[in-house]
SENUGU-938210 format. One record per residue (C-alpha): residue number from 0; residue in one letter; y, x, z. Coordinates in steps of 0.1 Angstrom, whole numbers. Last residue first. Example, Ala and Ser with C-alpha at 12.3 -4.5 7.8 and 13.67 -1.06 7.14 Angstrom:
REM SENUGU-938210
<node i="1" aa="S" c2="-11" c1="137" c3="71"/>
<node i="0" aa="A" c2="-45" c1="123" c3="78"/>
//
This chain:
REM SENUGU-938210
<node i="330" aa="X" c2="-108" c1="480" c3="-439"/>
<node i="329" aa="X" c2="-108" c1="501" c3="-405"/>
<node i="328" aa="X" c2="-71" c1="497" c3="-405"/>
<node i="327" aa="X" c2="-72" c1="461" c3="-414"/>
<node i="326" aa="X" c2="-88" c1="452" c3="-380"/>
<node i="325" aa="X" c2="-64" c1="471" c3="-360"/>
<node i="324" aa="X" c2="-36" c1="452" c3="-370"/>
<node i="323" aa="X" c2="-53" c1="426" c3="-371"/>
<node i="322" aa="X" c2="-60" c1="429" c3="-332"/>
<node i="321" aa="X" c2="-23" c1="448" c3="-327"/>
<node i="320" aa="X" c2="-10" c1="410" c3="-344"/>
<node i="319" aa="X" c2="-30" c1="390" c3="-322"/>
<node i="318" aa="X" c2="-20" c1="414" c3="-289"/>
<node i="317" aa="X" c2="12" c1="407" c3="-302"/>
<node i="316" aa="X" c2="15" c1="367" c3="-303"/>
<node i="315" aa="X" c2="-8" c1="362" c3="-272"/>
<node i="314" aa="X" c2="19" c1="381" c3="-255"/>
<node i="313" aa="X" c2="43" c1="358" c3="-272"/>
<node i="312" aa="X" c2="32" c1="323" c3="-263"/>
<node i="311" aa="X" c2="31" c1="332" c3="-226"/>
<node i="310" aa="X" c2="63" c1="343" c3="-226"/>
<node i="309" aa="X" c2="70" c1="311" c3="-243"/>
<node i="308" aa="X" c2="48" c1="291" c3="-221"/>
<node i="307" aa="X" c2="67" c1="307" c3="-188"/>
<node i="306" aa="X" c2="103" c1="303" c3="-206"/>
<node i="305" aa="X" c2="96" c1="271" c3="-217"/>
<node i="304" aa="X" c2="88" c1="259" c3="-178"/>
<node i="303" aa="X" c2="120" c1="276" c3="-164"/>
<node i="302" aa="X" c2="141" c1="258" c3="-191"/>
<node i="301" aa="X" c2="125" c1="226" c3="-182"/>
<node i="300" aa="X" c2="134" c1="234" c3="-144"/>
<node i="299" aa="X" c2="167" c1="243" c3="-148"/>
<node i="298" aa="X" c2="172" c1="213" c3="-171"/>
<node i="297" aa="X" c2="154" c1="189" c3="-145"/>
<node i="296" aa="X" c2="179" c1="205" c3="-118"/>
<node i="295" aa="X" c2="211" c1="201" c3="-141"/>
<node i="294" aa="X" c2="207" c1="159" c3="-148"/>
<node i="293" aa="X" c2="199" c1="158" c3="-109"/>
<node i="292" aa="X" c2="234" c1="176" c3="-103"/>
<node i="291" aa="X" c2="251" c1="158" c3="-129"/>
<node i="290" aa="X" c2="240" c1="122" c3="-111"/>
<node i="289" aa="X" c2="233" c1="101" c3="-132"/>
<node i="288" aa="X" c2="222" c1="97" c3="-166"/>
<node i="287" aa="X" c2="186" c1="109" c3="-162"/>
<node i="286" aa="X" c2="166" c1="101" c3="-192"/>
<node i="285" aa="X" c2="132" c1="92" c3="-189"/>
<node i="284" aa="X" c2="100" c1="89" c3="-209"/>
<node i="283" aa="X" c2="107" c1="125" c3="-219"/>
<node i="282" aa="X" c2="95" c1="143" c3="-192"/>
<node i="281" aa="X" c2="88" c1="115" c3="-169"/>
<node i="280" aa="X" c2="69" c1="145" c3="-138"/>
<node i="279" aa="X" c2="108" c1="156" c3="-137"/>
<node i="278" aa="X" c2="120" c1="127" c3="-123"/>
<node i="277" aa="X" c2="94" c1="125" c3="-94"/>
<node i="276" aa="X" c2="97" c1="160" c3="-87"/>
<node i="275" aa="X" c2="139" c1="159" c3="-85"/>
<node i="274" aa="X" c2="138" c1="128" c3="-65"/>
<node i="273" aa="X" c2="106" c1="142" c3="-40"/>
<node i="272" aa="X" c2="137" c1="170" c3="-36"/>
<node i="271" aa="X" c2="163" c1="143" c3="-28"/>
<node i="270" aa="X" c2="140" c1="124" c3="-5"/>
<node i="269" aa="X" c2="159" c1="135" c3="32"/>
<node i="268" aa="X" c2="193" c1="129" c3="12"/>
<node i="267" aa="X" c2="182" c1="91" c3="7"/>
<node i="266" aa="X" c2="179" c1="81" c3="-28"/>
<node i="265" aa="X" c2="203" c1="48" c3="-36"/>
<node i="264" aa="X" c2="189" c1="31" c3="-68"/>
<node i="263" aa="X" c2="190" c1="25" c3="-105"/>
<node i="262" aa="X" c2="162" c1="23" c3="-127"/>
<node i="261" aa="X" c2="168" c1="14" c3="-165"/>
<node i="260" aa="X" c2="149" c1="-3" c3="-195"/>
<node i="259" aa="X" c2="148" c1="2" c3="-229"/>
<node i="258" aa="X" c2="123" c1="-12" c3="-255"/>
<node i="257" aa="X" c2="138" c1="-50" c3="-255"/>
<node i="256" aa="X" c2="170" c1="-40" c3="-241"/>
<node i="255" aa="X" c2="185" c1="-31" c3="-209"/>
<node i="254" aa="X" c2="161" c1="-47" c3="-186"/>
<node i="253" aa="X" c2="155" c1="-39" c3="-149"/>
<node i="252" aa="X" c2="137" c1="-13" c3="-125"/>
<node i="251" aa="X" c2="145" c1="-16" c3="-87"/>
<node i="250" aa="X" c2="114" c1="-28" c3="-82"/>
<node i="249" aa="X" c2="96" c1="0" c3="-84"/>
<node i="248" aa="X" c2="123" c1="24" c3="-59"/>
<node i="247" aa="X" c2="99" c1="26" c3="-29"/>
<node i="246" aa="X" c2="65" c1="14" c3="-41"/>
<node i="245" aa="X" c2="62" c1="30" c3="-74"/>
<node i="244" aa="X" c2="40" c1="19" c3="-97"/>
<node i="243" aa="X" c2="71" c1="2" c3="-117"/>
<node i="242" aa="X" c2="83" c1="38" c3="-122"/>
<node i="241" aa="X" c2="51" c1="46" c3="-143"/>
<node i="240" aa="X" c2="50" c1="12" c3="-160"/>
<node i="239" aa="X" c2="91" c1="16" c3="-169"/>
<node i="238" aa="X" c2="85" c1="53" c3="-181"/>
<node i="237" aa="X" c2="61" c1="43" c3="-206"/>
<node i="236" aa="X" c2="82" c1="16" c3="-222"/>
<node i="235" aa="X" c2="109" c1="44" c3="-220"/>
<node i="234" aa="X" c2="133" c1="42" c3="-195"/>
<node i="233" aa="X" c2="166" c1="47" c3="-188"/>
<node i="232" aa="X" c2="180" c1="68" c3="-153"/>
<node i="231" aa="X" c2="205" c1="58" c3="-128"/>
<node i="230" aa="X" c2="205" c1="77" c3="-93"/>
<node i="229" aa="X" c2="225" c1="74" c3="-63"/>
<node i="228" aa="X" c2="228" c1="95" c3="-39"/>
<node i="227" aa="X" c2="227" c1="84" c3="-4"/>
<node i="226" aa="X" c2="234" c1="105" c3="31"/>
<node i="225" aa="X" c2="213" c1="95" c3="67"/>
<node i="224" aa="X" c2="230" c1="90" c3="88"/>
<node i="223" aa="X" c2="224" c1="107" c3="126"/>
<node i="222" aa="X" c2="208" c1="141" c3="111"/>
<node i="221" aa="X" c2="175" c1="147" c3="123"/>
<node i="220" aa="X" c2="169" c1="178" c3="143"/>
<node i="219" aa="X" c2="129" c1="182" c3="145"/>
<node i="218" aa="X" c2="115" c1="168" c3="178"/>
<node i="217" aa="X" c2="111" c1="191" c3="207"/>
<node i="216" aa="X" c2="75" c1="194" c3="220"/>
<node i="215" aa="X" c2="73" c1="192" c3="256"/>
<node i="214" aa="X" c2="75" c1="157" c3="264"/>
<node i="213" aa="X" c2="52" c1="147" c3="236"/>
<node i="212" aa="X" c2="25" c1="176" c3="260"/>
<node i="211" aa="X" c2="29" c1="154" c3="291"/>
<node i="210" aa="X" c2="23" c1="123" c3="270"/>
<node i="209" aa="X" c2="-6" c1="133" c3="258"/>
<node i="208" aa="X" c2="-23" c1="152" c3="293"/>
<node i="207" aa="X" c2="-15" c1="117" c3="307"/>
<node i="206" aa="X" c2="-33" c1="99" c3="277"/>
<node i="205" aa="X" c2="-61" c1="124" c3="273"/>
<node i="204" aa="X" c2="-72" c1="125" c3="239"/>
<node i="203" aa="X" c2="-101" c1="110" c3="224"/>
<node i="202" aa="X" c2="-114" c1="131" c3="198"/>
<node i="201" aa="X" c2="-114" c1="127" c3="162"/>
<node i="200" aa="X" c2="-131" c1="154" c3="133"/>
<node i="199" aa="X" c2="-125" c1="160" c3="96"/>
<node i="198" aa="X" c2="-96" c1="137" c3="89"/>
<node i="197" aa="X" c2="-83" c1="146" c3="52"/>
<node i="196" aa="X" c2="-105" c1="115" c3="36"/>
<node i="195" aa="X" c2="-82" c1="93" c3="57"/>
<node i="194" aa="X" c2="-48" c1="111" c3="39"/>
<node i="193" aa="X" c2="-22" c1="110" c3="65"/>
<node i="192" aa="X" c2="15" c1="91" c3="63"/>
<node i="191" aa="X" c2="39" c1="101" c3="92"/>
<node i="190" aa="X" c2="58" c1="89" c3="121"/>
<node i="189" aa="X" c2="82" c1="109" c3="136"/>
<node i="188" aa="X" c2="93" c1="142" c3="160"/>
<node i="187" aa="X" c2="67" c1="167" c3="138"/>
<node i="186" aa="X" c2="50" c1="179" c3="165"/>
<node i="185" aa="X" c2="49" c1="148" c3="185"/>
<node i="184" aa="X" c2="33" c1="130" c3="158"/>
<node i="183" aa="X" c2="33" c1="90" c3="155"/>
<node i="182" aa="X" c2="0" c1="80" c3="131"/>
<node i="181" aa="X" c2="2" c1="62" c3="96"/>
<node i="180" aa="X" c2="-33" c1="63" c3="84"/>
<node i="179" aa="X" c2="-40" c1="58" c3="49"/>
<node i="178" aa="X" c2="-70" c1="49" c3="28"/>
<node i="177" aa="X" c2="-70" c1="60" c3="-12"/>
<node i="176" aa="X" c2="-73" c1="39" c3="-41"/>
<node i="175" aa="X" c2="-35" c1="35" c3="-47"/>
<node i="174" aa="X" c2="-30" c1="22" c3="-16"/>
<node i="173" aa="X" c2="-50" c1="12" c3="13"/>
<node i="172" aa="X" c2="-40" c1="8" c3="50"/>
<node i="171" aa="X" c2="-46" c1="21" c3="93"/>
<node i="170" aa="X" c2="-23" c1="12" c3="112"/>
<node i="169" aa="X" c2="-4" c1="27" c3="141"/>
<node i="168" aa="X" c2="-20" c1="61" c3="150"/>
<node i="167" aa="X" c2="-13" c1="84" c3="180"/>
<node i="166" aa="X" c2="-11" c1="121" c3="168"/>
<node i="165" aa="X" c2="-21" c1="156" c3="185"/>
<node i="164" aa="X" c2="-29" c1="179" c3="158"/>
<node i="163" aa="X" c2="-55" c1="203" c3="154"/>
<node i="162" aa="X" c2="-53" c1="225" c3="125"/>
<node i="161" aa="X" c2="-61" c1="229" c3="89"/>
<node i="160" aa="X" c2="-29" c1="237" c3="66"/>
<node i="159" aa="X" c2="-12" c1="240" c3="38"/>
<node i="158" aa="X" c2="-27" c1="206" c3="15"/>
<node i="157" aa="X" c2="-35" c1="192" c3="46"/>
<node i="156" aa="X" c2="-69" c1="197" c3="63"/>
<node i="155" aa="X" c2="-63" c1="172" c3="97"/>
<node i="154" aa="X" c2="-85" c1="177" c3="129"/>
<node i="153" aa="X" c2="-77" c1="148" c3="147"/>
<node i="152" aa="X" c2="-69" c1="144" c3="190"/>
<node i="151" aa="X" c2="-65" c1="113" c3="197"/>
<node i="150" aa="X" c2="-35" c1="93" c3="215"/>
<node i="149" aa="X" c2="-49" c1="52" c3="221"/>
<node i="148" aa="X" c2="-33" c1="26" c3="207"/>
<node i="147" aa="X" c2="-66" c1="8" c3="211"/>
<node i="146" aa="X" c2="-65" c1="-11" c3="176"/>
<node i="145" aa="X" c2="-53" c1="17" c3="158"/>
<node i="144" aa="X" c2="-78" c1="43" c3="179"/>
<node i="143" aa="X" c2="-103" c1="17" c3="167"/>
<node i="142" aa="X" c2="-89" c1="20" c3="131"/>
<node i="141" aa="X" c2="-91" c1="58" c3="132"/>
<node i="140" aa="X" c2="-129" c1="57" c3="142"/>
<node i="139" aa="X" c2="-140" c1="27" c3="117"/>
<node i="138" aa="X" c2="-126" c1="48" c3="91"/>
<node i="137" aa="X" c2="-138" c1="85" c3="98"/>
<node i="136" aa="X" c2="-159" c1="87" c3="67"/>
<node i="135" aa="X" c2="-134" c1="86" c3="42"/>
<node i="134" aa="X" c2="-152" c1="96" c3="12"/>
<node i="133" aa="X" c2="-135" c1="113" c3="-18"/>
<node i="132" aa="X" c2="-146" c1="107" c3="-52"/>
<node i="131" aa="X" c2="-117" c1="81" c3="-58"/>
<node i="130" aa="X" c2="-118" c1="56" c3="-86"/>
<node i="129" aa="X" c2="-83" c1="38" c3="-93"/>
<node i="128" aa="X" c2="-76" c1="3" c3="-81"/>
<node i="127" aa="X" c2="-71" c1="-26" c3="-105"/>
<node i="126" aa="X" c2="-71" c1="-60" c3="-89"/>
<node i="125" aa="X" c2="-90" c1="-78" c3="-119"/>
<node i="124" aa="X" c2="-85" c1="-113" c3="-131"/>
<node i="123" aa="X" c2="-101" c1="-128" c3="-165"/>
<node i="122" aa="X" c2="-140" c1="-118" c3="-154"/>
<node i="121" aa="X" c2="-135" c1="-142" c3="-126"/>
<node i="120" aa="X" c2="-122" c1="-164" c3="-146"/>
<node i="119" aa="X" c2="-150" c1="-169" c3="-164"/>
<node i="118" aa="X" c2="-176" c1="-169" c3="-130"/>
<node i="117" aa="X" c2="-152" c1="-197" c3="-108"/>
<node i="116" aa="X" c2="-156" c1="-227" c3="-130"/>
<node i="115" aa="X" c2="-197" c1="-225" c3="-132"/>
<node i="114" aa="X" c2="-195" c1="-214" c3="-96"/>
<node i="113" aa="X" c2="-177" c1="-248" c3="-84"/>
<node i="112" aa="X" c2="-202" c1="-267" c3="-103"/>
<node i="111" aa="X" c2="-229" c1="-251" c3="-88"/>
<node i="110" aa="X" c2="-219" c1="-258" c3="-56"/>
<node i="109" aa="X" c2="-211" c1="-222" c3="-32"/>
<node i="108" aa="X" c2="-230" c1="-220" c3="-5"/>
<node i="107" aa="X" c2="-249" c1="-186" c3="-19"/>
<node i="106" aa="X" c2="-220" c1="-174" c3="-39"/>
<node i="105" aa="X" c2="-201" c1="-173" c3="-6"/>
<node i="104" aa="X" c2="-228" c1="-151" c3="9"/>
<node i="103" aa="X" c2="-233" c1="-129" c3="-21"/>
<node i="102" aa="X" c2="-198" c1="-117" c3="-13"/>
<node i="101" aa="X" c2="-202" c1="-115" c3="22"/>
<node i="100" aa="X" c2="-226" c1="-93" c3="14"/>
<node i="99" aa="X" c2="-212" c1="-74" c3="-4"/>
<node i="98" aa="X" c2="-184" c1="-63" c3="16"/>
<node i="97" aa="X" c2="-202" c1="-62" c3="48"/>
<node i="96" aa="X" c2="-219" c1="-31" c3="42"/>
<node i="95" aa="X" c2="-187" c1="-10" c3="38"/>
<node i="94" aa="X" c2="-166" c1="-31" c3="62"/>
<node i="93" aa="X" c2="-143" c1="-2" c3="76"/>
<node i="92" aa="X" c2="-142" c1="8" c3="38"/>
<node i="91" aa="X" c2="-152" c1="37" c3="18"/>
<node i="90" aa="X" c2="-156" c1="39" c3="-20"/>
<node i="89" aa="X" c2="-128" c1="19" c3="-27"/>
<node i="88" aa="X" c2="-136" c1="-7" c3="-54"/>
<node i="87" aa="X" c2="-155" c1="-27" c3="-39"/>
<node i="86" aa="X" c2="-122" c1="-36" c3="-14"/>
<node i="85" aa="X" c2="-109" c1="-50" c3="-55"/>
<node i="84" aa="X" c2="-140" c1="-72" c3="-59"/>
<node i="83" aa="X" c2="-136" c1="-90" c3="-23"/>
<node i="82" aa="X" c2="-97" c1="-96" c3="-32"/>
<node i="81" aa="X" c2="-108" c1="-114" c3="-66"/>
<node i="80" aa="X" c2="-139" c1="-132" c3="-46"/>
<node i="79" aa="X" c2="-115" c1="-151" c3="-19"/>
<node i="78" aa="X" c2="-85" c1="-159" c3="-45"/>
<node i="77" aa="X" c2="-113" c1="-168" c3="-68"/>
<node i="76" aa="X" c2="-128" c1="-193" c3="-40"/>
<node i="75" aa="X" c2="-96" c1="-205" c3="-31"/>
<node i="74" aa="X" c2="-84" c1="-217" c3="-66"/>
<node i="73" aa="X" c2="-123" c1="-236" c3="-76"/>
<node i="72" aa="X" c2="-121" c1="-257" c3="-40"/>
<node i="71" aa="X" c2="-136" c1="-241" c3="-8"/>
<node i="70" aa="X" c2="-161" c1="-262" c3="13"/>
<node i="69" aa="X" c2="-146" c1="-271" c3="47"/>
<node i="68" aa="X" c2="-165" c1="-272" c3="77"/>
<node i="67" aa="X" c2="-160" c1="-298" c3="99"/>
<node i="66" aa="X" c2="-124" c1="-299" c3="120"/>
<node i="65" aa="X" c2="-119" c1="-289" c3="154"/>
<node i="64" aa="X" c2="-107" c1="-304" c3="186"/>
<node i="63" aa="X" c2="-120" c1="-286" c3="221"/>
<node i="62" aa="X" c2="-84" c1="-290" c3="238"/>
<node i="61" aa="X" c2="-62" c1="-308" c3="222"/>
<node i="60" aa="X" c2="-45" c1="-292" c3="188"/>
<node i="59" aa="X" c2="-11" c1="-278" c3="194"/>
<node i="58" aa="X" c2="25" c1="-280" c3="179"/>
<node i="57" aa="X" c2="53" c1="-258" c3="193"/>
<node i="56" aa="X" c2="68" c1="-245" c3="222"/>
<node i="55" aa="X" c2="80" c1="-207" c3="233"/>
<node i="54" aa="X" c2="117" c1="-212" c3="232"/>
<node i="53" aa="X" c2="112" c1="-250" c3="246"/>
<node i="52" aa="X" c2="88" c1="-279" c3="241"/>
<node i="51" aa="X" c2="53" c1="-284" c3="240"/>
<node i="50" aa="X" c2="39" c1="-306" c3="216"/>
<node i="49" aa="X" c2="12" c1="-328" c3="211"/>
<node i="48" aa="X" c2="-18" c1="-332" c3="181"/>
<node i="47" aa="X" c2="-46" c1="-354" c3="189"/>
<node i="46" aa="X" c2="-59" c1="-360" c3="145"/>
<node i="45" aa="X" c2="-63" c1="-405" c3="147"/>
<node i="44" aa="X" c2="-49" c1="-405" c3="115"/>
<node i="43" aa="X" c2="-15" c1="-417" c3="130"/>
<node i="42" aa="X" c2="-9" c1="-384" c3="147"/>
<node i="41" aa="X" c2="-17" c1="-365" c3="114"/>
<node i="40" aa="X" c2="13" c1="-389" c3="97"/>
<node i="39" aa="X" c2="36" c1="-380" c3="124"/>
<node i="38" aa="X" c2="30" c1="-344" c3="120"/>
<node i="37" aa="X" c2="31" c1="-346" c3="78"/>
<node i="36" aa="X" c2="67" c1="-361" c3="87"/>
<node i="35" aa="X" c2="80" c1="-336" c3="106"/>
<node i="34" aa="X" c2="67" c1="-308" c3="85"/>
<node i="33" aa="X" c2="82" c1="-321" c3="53"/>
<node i="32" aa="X" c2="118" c1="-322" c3="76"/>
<node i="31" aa="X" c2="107" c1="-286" c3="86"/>
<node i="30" aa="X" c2="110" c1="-282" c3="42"/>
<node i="29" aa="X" c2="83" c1="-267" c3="21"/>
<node i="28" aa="X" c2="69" c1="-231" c3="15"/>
<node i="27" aa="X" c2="36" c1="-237" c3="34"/>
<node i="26" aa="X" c2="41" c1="-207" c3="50"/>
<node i="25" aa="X" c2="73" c1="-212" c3="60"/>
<node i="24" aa="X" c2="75" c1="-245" c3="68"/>
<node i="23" aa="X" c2="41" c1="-238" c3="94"/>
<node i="22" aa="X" c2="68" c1="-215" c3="111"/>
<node i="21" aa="X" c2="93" c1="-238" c3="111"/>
<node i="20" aa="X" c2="74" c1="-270" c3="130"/>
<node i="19" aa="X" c2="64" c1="-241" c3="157"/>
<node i="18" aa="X" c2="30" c1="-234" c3="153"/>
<node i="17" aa="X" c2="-3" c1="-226" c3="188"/>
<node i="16" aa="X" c2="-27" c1="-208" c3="179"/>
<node i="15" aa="X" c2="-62" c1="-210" c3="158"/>
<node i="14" aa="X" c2="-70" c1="-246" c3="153"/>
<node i="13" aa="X" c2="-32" c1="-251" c3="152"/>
<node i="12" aa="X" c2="-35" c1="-235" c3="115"/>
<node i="11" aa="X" c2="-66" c1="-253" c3="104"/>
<node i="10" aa="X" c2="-50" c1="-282" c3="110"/>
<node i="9" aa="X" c2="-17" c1="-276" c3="91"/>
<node i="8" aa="X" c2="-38" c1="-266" c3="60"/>
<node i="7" aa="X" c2="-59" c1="-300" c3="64"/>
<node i="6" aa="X" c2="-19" c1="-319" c3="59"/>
<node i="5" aa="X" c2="-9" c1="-292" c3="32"/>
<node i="4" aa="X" c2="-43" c1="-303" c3="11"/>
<node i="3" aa="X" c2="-38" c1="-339" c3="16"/>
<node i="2" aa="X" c2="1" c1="-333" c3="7"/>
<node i="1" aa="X" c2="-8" c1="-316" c3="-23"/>
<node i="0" aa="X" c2="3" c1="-279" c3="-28"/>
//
C-alpha cells in the first residue's frame, strides 16, 4: 500500500471509532513504528488527531472532522463488485433488493475510465457459489433474533424430524451456497449449525419462560477431552480439490509429488463416524494409510456395497436367462 493511500486509510478508520497505534498495524500489515510516524505526519497536514492514553486509549479524530468523499480507485471497485456478484448468487439474502441496486449504484458514479478498466477483469474473477433451489425466507427474522440475542421459538424440518425447538441464535452465515444459523439449544446441551431454508415458522419466546425451561433440560453427557485419531490418506488430483473444499481439515492437505498429494490430521473422537463417511464418499481418489481401523471400516463398507449391486446383478441375471429361456421354448 502507498503511504498516501495508508495515511487516508488511517482517517477513515478514526472517522468510525476510536484505534490503538497496533490495531491500525494490523490491518494495514505494517510496523506500530510505521504507524507512529504516519500519525505525526497527519498532525502536520493540518488532520486534528489526539490521543487518549491508558488500557482503553488510542488515536481519535476531533469532534465533527470528516473527510470528502472518496471516489474508489480501479482495485477497490472490483474488490467491491466481485463480492456484490458472488451475494447474487444465493437466491436469498437479508439484502435481496439491495444487492443490485447497490450494484447499479456504484456503476452509476463510477468515471468512465475507471469502468473501462474495471468491466474485463470483472469477467476474469468469479467467487464461485453453487445454485440452490431452496429459498430461505426467514432471513431477515433469524438475523434480527442474532442481532437481539433474543430466545425464539423455530419450527425446524431436519432430515428426521419436524418439531418445535427452543434455540437462541448467534450468527447468522453463508457457505457453500446455502445460509446458516448457528443457534445455542437447550435440548441438545450446545451450539449447533441449522439449515435457513429448514426454518418454517419463528416466534418470540419468552425470556423468563426460556431460561426457566434451559434450566430444566439436562445437557447431553460430554466427555471432559476430547480423544484424537489421527488420519493420513494420499490423494488423487481429484481427491486434493474435494478435500481442499473442506473447511475443517482443507488446509491440512500438502504435496507429495507432482500428481500425489496427502492429508494428515488429528480427527476428534466426536467426528470419527463423519471420518468414515467422508472417506468413503473418495472411493478411489483416496487411499487411507492410517489408521487400520479406518482402512477396515471403508473395506466393510465397499464389501457391503458389492454385495448389494452383485445381488442385485444376479437376480436380474436369472430372471434374463428364465425370459430366454422361455422365449426359445415357444420357438
Amino acid at each position: 500500500m502507498r503511504r498516501m493511500d495508508r495515511l487516508i486509510a488511517i482517517v477513515i478508520a478514526l472517522q468510525q471509532r476510536q484505534e490503538s497505534a497496533q490495531v491500525l498495524a494490523d490491518k494495514l500489515e505494517v510496523s506500530k513504528r510505521t504507524i507512529m510516524r504516519d500519525m505525526q505526519a497527519l498532525s502536520e497536514m493540518g488532520i486534528p488527531l489526539y490521543a487518549e492514553i491508558g488500557p482503553t486509549g488510542g488515536y481519535r479524530l476531533s469532534e465533527g472532522y470528516s473527510l470528502p468523499p472518496l471516489q474508489l480507485d480501479v482495485q477497490e471497485t472490483l474488490t467491491v463488485l466481485v463480492a456484490l456478484r458472488a451475494l447474487t448468487a444465493y437466491a436469498d439474502t437479508p439484502f435481496n433488493r439491495e444487492r443490485w441496486t447497490v450494484i447499479d449504484k456504484i456503476r452509476h458514479v463510477l468515471p468512465p475510465a475507471t469502468l473501462h478498466q474495471v468491466e474485463p477483469l470483472l469477467e476474469l474473477m468469479r467467487v464461485e457459489v453453487p445454485k440452490r433451489s431452496f429459498k430461505a425466507p426467514l432471513l431477515n427474522e433469524l438475523l434480527a433474533y442474532c442481532s437481539d440475542g433474543a430466545w425464539m421459538n423455530a419450527h425446524y424440518r431436519s432430515e428426521k424430524h419436524r418439531r418445535w425447538l427452543l434455540l437462541k441464535p448467534k450468527r447468522v452465515y453463508a457457505e457453500h451456497g446455502f445460509w446458516y444459523c448457528e443457534a445455542y439449544s437447550p435440548i441438545h446441551g450446545e451450539i449447533r449449525t441449522f439449515r435457513a431454508d429448514r426454518f418454517d415458522e419463528l416466534q418470540d419466546a419468552d425470556p423468563a419462560a426460556a431460561q426457566d425451561q434451559v434450566g430444566l433440560i439436562s445437557p447431553p453427557k460430554k466427555e471432559t477431552a476430547d480423544k484424537y485419531i489421527r488420519i493420513r490418506a494420499e490423494l488423487s488430483y481429484r481427491g486434493m480439490l474435494m478435500v481442499e473444499q473442506d473447511p475443517h481439515i482443507g488446509e491440512r492437505v500438502h504435496a507429495l509429488q507432482d500428481d500425489l498429494w496427502e492429508v494428515d490430521f488429528l480427527c476428534p473422537a466426536s467426528e470419527w463416524e463423519w471420518a468414515k463417511r467422508f472417506f468413503f464418499s473418495l472411493g478411489s481418489d483416496a487411499h487411507v494409510r492410517e489408521p487400520d481401523l479406518l482402512r477396515a471400516d471403508l473395506y466393510e463398507r465397499a464389501k457391503n456395497l458389492c454385495n448389494r449391486y452383485r445381488a442385485e446383478a444376479e437376480k436380474e441375471l436369472v430372471e434374463d436367462s428364465l425370459f430366454d429361456a422361455k422365449r426359445n421354448s415357444h420357438v
